[in-house]
C-alpha positions as CSV (number, residue, x, y, z in Angstrom):
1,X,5.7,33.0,5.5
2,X,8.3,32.0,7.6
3,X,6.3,32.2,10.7
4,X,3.0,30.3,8.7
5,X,5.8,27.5,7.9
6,X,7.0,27.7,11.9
7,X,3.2,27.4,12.9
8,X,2.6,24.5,10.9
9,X,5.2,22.4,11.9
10,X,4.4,22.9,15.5
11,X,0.7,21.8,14.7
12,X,1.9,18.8,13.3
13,X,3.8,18.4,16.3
14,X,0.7,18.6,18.9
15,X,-1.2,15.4,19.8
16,X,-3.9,14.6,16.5
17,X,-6.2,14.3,19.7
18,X,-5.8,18.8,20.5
19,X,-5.7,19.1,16.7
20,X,-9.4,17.4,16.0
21,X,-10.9,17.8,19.1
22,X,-12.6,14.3,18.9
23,X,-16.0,13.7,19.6
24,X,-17.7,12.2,22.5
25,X,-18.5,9.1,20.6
26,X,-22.0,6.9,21.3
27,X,-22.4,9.5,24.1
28,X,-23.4,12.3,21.9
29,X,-23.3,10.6,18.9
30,X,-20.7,12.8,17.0
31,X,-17.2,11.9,16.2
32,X,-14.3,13.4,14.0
33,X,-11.9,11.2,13.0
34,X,-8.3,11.7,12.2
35,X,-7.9,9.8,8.5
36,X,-3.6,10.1,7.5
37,X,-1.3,8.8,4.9
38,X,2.0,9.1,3.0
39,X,0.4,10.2,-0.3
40,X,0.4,13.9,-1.9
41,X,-2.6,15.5,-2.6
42,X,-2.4,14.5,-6.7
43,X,-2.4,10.7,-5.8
44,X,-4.8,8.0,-6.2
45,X,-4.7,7.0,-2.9
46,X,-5.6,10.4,-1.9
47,X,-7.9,11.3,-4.6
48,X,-9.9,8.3,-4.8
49,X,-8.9,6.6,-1.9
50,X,-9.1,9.0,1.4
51,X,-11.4,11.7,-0.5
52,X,-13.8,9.0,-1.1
53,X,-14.1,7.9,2.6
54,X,-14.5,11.3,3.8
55,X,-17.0,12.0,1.0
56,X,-19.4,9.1,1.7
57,X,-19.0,9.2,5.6
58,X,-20.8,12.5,5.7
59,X,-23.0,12.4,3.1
60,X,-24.5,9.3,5.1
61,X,-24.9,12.1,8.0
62,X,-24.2,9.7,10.8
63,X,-22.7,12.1,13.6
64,X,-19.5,11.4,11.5
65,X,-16.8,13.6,9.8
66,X,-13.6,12.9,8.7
67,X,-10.1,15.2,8.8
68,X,-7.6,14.0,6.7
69,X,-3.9,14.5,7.1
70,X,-1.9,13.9,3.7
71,X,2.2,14.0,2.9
72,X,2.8,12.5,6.1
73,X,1.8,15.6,8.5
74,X,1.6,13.6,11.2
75,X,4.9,11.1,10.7
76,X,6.2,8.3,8.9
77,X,4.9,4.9,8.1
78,X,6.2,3.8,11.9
79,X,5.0,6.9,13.6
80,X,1.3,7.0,12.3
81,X,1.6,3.0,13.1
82,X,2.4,4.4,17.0
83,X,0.0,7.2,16.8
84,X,-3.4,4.7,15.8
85,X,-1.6,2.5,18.6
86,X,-1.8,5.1,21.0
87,X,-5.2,6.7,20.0
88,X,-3.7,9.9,18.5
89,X,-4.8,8.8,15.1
90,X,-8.1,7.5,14.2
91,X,-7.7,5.7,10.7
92,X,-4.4,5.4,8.7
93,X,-3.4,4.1,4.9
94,X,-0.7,1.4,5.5
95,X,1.3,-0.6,3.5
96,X,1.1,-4.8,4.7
97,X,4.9,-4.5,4.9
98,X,5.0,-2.0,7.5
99,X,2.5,-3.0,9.3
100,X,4.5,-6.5,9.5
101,X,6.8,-4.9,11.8
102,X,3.5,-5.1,14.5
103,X,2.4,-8.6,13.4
104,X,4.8,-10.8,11.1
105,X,1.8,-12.7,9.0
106,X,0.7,-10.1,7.6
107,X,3.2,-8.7,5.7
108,X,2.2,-12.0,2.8
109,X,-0.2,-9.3,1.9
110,X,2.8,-7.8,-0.2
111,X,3.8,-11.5,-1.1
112,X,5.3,-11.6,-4.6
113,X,1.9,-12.5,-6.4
114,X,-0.2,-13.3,-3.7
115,X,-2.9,-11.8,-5.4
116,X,-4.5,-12.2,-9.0
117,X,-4.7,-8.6,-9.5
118,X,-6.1,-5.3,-7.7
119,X,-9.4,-5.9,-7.5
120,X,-8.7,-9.5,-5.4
121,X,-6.9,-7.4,-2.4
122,X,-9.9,-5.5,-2.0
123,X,-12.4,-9.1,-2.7
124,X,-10.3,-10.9,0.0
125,X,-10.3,-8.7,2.8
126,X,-13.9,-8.4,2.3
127,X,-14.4,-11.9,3.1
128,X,-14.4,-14.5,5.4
129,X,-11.7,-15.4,4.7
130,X,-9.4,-12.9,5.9
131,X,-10.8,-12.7,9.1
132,X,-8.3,-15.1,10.7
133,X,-5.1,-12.7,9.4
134,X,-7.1,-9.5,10.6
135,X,-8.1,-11.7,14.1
136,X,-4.6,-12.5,14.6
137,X,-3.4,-8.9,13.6
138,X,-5.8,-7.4,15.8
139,X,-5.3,-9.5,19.1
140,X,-1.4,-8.2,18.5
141,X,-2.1,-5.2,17.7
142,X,-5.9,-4.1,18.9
143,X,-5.9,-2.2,15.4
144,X,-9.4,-2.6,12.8
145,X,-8.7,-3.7,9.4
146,X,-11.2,-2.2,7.8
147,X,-10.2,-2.9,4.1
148,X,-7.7,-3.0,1.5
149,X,-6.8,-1.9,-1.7
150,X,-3.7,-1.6,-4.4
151,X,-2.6,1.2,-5.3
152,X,-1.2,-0.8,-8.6
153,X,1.0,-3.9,-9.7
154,X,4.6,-3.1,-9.5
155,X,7.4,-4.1,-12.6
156,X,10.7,-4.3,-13.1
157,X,12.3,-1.9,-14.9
158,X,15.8,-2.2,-16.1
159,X,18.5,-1.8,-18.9
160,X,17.6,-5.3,-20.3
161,X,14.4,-6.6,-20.9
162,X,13.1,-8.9,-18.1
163,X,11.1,-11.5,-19.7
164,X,11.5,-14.4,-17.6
165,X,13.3,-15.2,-14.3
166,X,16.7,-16.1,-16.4
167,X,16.6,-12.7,-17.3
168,X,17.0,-11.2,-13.4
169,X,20.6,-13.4,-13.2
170,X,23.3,-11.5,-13.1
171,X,21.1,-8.0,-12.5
172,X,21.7,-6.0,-9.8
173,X,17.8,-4.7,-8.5
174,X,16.9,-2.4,-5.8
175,X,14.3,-3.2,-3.5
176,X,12.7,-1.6,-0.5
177,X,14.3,-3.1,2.1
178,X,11.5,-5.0,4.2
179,X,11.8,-8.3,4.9
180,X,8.4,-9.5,2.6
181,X,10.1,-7.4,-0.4
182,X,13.5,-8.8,0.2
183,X,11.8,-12.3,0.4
184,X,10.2,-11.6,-2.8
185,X,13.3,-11.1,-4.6
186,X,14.6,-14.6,-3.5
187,X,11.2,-15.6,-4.5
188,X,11.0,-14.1,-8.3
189,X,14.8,-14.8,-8.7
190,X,16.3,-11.0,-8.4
191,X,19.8,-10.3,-6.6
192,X,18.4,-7.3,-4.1
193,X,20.1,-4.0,-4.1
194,X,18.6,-2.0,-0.9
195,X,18.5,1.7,-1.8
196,X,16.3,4.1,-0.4
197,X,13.7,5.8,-2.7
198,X,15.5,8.8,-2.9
199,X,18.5,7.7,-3.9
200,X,17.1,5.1,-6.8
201,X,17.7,7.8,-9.6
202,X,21.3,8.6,-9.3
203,X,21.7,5.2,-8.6
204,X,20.4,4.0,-11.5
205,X,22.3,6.8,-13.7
206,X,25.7,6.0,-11.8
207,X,25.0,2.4,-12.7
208,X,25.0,1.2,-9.0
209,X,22.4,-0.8,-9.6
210,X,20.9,-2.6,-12.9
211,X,17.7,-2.1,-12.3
212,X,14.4,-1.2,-10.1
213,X,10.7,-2.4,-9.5
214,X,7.8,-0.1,-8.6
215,X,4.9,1.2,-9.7
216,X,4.0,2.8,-12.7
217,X,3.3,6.1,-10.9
218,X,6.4,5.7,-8.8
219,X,8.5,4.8,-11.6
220,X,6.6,8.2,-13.3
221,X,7.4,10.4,-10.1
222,X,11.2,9.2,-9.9
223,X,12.0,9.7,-13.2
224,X,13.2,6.6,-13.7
225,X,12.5,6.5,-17.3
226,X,15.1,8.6,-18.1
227,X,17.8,6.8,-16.5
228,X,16.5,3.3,-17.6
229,X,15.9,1.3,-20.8
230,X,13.3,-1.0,-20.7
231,X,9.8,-1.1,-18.9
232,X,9.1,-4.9,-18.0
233,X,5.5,-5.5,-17.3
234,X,6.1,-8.0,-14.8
235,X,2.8,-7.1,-12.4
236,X,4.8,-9.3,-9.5
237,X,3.2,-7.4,-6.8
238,X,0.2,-5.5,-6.0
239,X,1.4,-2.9,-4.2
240,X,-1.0,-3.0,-1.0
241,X,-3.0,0.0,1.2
242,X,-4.6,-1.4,4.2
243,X,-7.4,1.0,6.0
244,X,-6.5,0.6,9.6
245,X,-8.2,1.9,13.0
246,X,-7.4,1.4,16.3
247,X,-9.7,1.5,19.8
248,X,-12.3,4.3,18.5
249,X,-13.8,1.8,16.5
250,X,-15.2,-0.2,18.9
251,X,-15.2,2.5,21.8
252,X,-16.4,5.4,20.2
253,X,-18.7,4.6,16.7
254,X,-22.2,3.5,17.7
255,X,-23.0,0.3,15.1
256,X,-24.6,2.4,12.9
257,X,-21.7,4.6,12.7
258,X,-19.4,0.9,11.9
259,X,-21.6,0.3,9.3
260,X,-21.3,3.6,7.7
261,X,-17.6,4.0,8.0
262,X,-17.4,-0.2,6.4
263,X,-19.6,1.1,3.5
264,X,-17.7,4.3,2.8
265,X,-14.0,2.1,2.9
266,X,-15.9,-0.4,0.1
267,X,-16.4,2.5,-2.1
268,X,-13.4,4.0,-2.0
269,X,-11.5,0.2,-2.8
270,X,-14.0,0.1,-5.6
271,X,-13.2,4.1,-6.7
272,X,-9.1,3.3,-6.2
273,X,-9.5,-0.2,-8.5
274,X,-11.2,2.3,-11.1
275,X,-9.1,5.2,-10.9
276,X,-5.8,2.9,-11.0
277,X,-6.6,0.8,-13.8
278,X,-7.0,4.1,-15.6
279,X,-3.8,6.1,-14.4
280,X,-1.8,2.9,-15.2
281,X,-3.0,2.4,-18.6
282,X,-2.2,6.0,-19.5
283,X,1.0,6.0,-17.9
284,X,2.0,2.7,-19.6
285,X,0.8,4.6,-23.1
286,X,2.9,7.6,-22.6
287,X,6.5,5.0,-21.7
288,X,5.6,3.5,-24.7
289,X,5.3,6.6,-27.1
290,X,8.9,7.6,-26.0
291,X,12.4,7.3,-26.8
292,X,14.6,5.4,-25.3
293,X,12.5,3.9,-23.5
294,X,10.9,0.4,-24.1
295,X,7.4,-1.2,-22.8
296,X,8.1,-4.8,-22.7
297,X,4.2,-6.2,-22.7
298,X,5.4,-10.6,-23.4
299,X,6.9,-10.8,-19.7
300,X,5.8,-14.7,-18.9
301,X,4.3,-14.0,-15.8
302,X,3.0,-17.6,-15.8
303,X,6.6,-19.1,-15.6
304,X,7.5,-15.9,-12.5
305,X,4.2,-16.6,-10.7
306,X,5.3,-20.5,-10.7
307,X,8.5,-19.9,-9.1
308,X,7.0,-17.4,-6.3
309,X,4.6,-19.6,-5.5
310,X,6.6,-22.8,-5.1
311,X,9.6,-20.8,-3.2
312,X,6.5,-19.0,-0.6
313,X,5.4,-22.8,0.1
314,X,8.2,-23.9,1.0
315,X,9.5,-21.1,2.8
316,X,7.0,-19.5,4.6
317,X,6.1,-21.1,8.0
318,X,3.7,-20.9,10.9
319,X,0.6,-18.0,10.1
320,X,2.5,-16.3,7.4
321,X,2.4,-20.1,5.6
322,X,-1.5,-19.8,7.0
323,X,-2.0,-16.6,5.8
324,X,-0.4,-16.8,2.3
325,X,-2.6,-19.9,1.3
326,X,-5.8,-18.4,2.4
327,X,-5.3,-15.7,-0.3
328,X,-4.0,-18.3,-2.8
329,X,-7.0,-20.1,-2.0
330,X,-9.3,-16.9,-1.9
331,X,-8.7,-16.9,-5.9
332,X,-10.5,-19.7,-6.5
């Protein structure tokens, strides 16, 4: 075991590039692509996201298959962003908020209600009118957006209910600590705590902080439902995955090959908004059957979106400023 375990982590060591043994490209027409993300193997992004791609890339039997790496085999958020930089990865799940730390504007993706709801991340990057943030985003970068999806809303929970923004003053809440999310705390009204995932629990129960906001699965995986009172269904944020692939795009996929790998990334953003809808309502059914534990369902998110929207306008500058009205106006 011990030597299985040693083996492994010295694959995940080696260059994606010796681990695939990537195709020729238009040349011979087959390519393997290296797909990776952060997300165990139980996960909706992994499940009905990355499964998905994979699935409907080679059923099209295009000189195309698809390798994924899940739990973050080959790195971190920052080091798979290097590694599709560099080649060494072909396609990667990444949050807007870490990819802002490549190209600023972006990062609005995660914009305290940017979007209406899931299925409007996946609708906007679809269009035309994204193509200006994913121009500018790949003139930085030279990395594809090739689509977008949420993997659900987040909410506040807390040991008070959170109704309204007047409810936030005075709490202590713990956000990721990225510039967009620590923006959208000034923007919904919150006083940001930074603590790393990890720690949010015995935070919570050692009362170092008031409060959290996530996702329903994330709030599910940390437990924090044991160590919290109230379940605010705020839906402030839709918590963003954006498809991402560097050079072999262009370089190695024939067009036929594009159009094949576009089509499969569209079904799986329509197969996540399916699968997410349904893993949240059941999650938000099973908080409210227990004890201690209140679903608060009358959050005005009318009166929150309001306040986000007015404090993005006037803070937000340059393309980010550019960027967050073409999704505002997107909804329309």
């Amino acid at each position: 075991m011990k030597l299985t375990r040693t083996a492994l982590a010295a694959a995940a060591l080696l260059p994606v590039a010796l681990l695939t043994a990537c195709g020729g490209g238009p040349g011979d027409g087959s390519v393997k692509l290296t797909l990776a993300h952060s997300y165990t193997q139980d996960q909706a992004a992994h499940t009905c996201g990355a499964l998905t791609i994979k699935e409907k890339v080679e059923q099209a039997d295009a000189g195309l298959t698809v390798e994924i790496y899940d739990s973050s085999q080959l790195g971190g958020d920052a080091d798979r962003i290097a590694s599709v930089l560099s080649g060494d990865i072909d396609i990667d799940l990444q949050g807007a908020s870490a990819l802002a730390a490549v190209y600023v504007p972006i990062g609005v993706v995660d914009a305290a209600y940017a979007f209406e709801d899931g299925g409007h991340v996946s609708e906007y990057f679809r269009s035309d009118a994204a193509d200006v943030l994913k121009a500018g985003f790949k003139e930085r970068s030279g990395i594809n957006v090739l689509g977008a999806w949420s993997i659900g809303p987040r909410h506040f929970t807390a040991n008070d209910p959170i109704r309204t923004p007047e409810d936030l003053k005075g709490l202590r809440i713990r956000f990721p600590g990225s510039p967009q999310f620590l923006m959208n705390a000034k923007a919904l009204g919150a006083n940001a705590t930074e603590v790393a995932f990890e720690e949010v629990y015995l935070s919570m129960q050692q009362r170092l902080v008031d409060g959290g906001e996530n996702t329903l699965s994330n709030i599910e995986a940390g437990n924090m439902d044991e160590v919290q009172d109230y379940l605010s269904l705020s839906e402030h944020q839709e918590n963003s995955n954006l498809i991402v692939m560097g050079k072999a795009f262009d370089d190695e996929l024939t067009p036929e090959q594009q159009e094949v790998l576009l089509a499969a990334v569209h079904e799986a953003e329509d197969a996540m908004l399916e699968c997410v809808v349904e893993s949240d309502a059941e999650l938000i059914e099973m908080f409210d059957a227990q004890e201690g534990f209140e679903v608060v369902d009358d959050v005005d998110v009318d009166v929150f979106r309001e306040q986000a929207d007015e404090w993005f306008l006037k803070n937000l500058t340059g393309d980010s400023l550019a960027a967050y009205e073409s999704i505002k106006e997107s909804a329309k």
